[in-house]
Backbone bond lengths (Angstrom), bond angles and torsions (degrees), N, CA, C in turn:
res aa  C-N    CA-C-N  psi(-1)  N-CA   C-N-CA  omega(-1)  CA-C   N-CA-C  phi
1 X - - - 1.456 - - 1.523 110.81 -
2 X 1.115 126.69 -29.81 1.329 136.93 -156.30 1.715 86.83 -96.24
3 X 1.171 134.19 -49.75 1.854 119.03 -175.03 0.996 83.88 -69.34
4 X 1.417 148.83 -19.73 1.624 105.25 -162.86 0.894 104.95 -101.54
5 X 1.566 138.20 -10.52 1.191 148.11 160.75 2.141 117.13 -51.41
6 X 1.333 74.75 -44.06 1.778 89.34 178.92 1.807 102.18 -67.85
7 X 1.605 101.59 -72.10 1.641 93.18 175.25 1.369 132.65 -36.42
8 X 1.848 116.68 -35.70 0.835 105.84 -164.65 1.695 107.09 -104.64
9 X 1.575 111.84 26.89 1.523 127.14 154.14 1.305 106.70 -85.87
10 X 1.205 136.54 -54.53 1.275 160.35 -151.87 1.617 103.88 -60.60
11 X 1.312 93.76 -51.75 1.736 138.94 172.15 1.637 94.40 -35.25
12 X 1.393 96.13 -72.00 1.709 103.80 -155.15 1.466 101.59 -77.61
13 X 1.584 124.35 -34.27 1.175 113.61 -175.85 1.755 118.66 -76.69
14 X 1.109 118.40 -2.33 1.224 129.16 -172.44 2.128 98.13 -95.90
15 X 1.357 94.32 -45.99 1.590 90.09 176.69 1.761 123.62 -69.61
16 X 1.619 88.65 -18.10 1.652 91.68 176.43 1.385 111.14 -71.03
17 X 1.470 94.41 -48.32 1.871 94.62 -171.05 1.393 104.10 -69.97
18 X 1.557 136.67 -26.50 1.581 127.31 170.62 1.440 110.19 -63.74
19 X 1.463 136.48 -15.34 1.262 116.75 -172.84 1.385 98.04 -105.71
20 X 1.612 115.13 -26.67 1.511 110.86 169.94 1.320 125.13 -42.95
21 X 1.772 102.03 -55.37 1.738 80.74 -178.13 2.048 120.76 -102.75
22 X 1.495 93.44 30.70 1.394 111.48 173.13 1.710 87.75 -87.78
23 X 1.337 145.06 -59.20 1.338 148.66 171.44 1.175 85.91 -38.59
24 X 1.489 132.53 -91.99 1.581 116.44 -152.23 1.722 115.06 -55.78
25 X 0.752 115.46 -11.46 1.307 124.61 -168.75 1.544 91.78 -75.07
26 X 1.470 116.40 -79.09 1.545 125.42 159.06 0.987 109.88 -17.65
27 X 1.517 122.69 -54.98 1.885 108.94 -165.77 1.811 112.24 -86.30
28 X 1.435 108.58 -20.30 1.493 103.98 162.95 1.273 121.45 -43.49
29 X 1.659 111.11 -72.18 1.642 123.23 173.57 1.301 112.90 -53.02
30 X 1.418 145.52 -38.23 1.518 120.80 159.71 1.458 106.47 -54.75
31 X 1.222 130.02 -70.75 1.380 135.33 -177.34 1.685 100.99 -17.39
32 X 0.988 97.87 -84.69 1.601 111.65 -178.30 1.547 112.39 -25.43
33 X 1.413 115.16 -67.34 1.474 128.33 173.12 1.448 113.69 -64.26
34 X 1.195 125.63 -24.03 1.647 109.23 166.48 1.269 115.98 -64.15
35 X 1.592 113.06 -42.47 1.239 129.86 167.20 1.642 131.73 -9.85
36 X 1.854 78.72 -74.30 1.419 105.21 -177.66 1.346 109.12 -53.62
37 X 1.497 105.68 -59.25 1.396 118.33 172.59 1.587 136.13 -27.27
38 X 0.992 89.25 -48.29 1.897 106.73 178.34 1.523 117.36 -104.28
39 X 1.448 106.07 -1.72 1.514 111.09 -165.30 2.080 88.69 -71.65
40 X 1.166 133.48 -12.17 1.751 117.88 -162.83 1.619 83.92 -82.36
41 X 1.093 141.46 -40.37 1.585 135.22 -170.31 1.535 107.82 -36.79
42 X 1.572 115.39 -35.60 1.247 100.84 167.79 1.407 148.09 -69.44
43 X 1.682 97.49 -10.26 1.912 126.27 154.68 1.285 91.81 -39.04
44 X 1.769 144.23 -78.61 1.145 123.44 -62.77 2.421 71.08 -113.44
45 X 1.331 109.03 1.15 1.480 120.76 -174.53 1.602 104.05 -70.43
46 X 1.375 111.85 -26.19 1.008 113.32 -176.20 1.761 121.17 -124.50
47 X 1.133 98.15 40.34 1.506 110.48 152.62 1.725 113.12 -127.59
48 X 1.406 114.45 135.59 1.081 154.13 -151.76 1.680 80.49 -55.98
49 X 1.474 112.79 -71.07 1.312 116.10 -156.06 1.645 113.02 -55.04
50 X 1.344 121.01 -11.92 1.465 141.19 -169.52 1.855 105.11 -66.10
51 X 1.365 119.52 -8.16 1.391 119.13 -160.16 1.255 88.43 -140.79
52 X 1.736 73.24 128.91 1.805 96.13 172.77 1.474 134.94 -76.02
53 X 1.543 112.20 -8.16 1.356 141.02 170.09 1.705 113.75 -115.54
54 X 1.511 127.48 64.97 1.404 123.57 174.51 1.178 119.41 -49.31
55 X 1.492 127.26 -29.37 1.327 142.09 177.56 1.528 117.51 -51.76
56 X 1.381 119.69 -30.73 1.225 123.90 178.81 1.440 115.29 -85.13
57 X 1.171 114.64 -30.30 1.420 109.87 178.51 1.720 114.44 -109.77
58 X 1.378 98.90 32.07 1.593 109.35 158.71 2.128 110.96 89.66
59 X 1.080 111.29 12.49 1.051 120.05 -175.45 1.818 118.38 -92.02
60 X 1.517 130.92 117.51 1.241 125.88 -171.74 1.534 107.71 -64.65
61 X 1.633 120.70 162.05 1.464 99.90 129.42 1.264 166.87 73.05
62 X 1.915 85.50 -97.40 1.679 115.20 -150.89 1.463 86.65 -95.62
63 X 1.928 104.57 -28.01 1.505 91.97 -172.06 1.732 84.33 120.47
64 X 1.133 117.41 -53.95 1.708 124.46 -152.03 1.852 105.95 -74.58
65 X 0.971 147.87 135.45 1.059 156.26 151.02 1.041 137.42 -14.20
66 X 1.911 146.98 76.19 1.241 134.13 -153.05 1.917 96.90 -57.26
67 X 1.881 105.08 154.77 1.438 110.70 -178.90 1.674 92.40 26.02
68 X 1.774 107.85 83.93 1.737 127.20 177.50 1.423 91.79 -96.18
69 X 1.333 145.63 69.24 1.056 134.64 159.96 1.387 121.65 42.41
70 X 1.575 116.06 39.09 1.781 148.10 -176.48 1.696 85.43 -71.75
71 X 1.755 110.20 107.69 0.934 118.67 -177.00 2.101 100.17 -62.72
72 X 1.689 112.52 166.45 1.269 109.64 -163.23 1.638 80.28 -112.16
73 X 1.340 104.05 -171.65 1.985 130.56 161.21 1.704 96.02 -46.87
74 X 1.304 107.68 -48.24 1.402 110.30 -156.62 1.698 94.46 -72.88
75 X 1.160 101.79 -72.24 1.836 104.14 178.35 1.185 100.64 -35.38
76 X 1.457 135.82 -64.30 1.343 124.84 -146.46 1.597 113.07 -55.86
77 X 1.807 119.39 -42.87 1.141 144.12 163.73 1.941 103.96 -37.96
78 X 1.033 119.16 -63.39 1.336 130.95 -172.10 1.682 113.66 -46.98
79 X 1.450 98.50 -40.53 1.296 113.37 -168.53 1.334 110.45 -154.58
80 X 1.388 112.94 100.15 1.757 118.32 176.36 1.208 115.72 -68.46
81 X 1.525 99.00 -45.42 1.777 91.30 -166.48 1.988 89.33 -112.03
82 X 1.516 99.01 157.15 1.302 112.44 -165.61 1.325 99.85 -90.93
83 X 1.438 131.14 152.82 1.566 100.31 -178.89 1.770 114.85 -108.42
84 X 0.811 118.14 -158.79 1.828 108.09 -172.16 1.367 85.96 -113.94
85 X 1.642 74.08 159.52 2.020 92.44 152.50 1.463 128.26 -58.59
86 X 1.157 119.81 118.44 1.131 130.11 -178.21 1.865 129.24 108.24
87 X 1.715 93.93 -0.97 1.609 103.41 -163.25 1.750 92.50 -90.78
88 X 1.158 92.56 155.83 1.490 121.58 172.16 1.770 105.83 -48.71
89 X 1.268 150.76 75.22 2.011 111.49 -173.77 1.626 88.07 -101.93
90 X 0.995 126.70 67.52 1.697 116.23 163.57 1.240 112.73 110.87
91 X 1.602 101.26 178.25 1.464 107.17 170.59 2.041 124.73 -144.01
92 X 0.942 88.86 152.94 1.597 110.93 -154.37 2.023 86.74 -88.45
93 X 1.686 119.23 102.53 1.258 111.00 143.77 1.259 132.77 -90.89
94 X 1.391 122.31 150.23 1.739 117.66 -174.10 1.451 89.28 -122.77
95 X 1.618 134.28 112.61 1.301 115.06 -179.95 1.304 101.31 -95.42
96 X 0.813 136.53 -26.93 1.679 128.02 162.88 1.394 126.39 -18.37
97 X 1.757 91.41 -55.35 1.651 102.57 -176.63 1.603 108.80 -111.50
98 X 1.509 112.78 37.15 1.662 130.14 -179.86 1.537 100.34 36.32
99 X 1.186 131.06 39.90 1.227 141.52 177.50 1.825 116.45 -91.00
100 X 1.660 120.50 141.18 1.391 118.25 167.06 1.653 85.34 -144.08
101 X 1.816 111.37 137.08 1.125 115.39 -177.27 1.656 106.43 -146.91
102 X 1.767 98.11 130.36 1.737 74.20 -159.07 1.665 96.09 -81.10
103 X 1.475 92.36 173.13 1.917 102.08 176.33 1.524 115.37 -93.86
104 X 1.335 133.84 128.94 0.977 120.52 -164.85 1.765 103.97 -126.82
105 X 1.122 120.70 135.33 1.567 133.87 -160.18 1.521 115.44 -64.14
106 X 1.444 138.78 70.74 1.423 125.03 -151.44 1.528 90.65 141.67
107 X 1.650 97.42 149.71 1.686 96.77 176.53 1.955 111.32 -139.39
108 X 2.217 91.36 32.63 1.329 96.72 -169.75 1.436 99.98 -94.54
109 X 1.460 129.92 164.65 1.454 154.53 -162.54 2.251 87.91 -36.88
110 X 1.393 103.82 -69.00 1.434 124.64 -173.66 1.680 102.17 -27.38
111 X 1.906 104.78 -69.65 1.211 97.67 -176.56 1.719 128.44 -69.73
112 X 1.353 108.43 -7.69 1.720 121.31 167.10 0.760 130.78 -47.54
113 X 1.562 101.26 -33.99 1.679 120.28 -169.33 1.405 104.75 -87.68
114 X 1.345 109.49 -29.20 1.796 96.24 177.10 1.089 113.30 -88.37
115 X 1.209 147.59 -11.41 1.458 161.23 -150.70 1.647 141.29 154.53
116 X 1.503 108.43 -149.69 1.313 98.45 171.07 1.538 116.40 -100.10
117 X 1.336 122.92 150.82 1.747 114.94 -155.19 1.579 86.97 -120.20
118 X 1.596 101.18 142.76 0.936 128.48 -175.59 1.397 107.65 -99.19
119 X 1.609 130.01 114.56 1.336 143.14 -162.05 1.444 102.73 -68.12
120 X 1.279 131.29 104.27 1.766 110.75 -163.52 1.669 111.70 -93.67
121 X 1.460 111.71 15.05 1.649 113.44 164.04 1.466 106.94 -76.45
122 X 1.530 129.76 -21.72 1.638 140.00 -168.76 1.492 98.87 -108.00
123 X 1.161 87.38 148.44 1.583 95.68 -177.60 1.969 113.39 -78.66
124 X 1.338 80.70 165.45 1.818 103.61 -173.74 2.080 104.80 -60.13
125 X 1.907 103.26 145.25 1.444 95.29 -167.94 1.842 108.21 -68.35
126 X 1.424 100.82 141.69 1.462 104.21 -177.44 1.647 114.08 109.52
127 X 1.341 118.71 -30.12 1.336 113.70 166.46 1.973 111.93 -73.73
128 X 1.429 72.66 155.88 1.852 85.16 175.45 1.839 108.01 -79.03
129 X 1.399 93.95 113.66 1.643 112.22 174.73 1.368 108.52 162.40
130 X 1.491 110.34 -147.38 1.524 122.59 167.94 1.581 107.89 -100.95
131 X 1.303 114.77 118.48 2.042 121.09 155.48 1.089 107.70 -96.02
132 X 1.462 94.33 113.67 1.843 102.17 174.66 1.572 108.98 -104.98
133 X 1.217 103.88 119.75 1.981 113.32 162.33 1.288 107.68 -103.17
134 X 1.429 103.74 140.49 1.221 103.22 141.86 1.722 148.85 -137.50
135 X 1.025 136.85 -163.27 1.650 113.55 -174.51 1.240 101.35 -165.17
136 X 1.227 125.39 153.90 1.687 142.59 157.40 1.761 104.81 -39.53
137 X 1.155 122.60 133.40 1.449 132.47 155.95 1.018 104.89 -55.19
138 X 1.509 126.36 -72.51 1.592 121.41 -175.12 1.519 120.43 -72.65
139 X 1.430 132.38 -4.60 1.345 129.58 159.19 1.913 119.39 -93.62
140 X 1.136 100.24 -99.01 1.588 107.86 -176.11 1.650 106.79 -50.20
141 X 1.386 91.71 -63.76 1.535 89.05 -175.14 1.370 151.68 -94.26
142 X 1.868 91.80 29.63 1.103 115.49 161.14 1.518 131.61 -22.12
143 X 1.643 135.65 110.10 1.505 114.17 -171.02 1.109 128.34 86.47
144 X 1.333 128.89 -13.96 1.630 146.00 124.79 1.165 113.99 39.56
145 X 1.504 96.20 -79.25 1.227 121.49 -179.20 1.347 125.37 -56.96
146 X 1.159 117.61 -15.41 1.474 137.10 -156.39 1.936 80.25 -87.49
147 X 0.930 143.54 -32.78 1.510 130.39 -167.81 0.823 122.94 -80.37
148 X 1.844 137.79 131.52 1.310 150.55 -174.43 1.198 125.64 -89.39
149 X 1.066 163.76 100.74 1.644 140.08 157.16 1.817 108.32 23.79
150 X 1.675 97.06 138.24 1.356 79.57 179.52 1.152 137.64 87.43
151 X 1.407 118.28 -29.50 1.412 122.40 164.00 1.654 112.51 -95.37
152 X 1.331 114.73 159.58 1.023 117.15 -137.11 1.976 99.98 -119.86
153 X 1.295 125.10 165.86 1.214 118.06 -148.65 2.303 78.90 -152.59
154 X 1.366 111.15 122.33 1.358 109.15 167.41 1.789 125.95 -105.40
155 X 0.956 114.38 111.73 1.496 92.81 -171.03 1.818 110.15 -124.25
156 X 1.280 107.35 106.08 1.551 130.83 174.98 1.616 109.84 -64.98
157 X 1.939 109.21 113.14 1.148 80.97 163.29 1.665 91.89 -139.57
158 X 1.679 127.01 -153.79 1.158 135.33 162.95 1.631 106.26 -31.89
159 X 1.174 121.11 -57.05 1.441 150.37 -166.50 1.399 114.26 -53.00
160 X 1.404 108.62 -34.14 1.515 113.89 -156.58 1.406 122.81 140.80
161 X 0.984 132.07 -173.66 1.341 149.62 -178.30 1.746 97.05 -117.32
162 X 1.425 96.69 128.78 1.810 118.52 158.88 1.174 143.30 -129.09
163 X 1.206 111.41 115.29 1.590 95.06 -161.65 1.443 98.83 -125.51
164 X 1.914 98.42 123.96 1.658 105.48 -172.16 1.862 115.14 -124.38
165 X 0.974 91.45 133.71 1.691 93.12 -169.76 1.921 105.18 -80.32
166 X 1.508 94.39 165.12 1.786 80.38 178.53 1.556 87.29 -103.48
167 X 1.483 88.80 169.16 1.679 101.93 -177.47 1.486 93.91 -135.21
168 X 1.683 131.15 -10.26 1.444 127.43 178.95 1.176 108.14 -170.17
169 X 1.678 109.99 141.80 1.329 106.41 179.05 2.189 86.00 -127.45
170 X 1.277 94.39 172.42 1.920 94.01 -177.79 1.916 87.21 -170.54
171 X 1.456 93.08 173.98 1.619 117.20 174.87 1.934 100.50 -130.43
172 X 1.263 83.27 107.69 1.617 87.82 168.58 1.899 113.64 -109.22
173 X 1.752 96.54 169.60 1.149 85.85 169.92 1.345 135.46 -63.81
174 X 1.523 122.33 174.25 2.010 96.99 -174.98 2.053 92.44 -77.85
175 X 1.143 128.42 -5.16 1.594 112.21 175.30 1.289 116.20 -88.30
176 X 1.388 125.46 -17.38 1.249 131.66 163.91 2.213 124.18 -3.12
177 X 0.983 116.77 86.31 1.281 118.44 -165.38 1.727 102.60 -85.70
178 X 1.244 103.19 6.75 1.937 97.42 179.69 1.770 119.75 -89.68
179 X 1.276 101.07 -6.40 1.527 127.15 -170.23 2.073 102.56 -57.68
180 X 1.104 96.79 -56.94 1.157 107.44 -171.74 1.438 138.04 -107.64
181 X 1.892 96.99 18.40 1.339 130.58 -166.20 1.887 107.81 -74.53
182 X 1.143 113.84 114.70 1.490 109.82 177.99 1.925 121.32 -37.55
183 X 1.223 110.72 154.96 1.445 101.97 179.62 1.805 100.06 -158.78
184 X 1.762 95.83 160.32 1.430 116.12 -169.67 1.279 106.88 -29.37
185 X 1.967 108.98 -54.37 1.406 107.79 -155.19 1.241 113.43 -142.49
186 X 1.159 127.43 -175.50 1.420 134.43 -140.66 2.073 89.31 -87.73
187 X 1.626 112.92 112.69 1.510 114.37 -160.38 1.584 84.41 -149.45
188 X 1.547 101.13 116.81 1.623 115.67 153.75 1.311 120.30 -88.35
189 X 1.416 106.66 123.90 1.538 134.30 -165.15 1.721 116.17 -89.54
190 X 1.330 129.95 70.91 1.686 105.15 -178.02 0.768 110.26 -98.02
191 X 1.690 126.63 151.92 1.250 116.80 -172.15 2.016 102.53 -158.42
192 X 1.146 121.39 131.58 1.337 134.12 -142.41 1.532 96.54 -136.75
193 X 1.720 113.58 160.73 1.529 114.42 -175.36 1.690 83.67 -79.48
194 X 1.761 100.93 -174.67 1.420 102.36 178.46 1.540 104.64 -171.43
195 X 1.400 121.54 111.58 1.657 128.43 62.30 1.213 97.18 -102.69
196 X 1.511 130.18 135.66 1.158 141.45 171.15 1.974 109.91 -43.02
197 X 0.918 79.96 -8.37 1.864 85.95 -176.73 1.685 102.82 -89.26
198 X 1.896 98.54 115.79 1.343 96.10 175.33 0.929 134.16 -113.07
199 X 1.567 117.12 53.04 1.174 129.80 128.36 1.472 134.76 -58.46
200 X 1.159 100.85 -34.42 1.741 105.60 178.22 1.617 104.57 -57.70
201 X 1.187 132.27 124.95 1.102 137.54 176.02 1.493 121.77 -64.07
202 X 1.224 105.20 -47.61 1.661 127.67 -142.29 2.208 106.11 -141.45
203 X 1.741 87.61 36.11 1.528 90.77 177.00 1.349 111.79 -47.15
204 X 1.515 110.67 142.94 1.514 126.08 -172.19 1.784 103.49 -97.58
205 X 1.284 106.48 -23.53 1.258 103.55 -161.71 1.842 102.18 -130.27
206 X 1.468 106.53 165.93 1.239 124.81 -155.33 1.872 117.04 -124.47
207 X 1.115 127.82 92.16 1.355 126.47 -169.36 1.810 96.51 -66.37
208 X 1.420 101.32 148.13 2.063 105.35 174.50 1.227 86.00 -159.33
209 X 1.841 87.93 136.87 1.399 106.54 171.24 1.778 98.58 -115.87
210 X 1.114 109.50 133.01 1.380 113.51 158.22 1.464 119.53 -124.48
211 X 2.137 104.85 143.25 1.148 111.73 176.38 1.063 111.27 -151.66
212 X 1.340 117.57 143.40 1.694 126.73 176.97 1.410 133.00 -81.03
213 X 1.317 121.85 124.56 1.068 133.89 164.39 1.885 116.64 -1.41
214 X 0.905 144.09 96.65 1.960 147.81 179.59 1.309 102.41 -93.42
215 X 1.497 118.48 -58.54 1.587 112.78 -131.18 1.557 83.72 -143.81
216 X 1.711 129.54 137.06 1.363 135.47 144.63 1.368 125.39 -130.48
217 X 1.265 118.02 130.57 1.294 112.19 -174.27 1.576 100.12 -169.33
């Protein structure tokens, strides 16, 4: 009476802890997939129409963007034809993180999934202004964070070869309106949800790396 009493403790404590971490197991993969799910809300910082004051971050009116990234002589040369939503224009290397990621034209859920999306209010990589990409924390731009000053960012397109060093990386809030603010010179913009930990559902804040234009050819 007494072993079977023991076995059949042994019994129950062994089935608790198998369904325990069959539950966590379960609650990872929702976790994960809500994730994914809600992770495009962090697009939504960097469209114009997202702010209730356009006036502050340089926008007329019309709605449209004062100096809207009005391609120049020089841009126009770089790139004749404009490309659509959804087209391939190049690709983004990170040799740091032995990374090649192509860039994809659009910065909706669709084009995320293939790569890194090219913000199409900012101009194309290699023109003089701000190029804004962007990418999933937990996909492309996994490790992000891992980059220093100084290291260097390659981006292949129709156009040419660019190679831009960073000069700053920061964590802003996710309303942050400086992200996508025009500038003197030719400056690649990445910018990723943030804490890289994706568990956080409902990140408040936004990792950006910026780097300037070095090398064209």
């Amino acid at each position: 009476m007494s072993n079977t009493k023991k076995s059949s403790g042994k019994f129950s404590l062994m089935t608790i802890v198998s369904l325990g971490f069959l539950a966590l197991g379960i609650g990872c993969i929702c976790w994960a997939l809500i994730n994914i799910l809600i992770q495009p809300r962090y697009l939504d910082y960097v469209n114009p129409s997202y702010y209730s004051n356009p006036a502050a971050f340089g926008v007329n009116e019309l709605g449209l963007m004062v100096n809207d990234f009005v391609p120049t002589e020089l841009n126009e040369i770089l790139y004749p034809l404009y490309p659509s939503k959804g087209d391939v224009i190049g690709s983004l290397k990170i040799p740091v993180l032995k990374k090649e990621l192509p860039i994809i034209q659009g910065t909706g859920e669709d084009e995320l999934k293939r790569g890194v999306g090219h913000f199409a209010k900012s101009v194309l990589p290699g023109e003089e202004d701000n190029c804004v990409l962007s990418g999933h924390r937990d996909t492309v731009f996994t490790k992000l964070d891992e980059l220093k000053i100084g290291d260097k960012l390659i981006v292949q397109t129709s156009a040419g070869t660019f190679t831009y060093e960073v000069i700053s990386t920061r964590i802003v809030d996710k309303d942050d309106k400086t992200v996508i603010v025009p500038t003197d010179n030719a400056v690649l913009t990445l910018t990723t949800c943030y804490p890289f930990n994706a568990f956080d559902l409902f990140p408040q804040e936004r990792y950006i790396i910026t780097s300037n234009l070095v090398i064209s050819k």
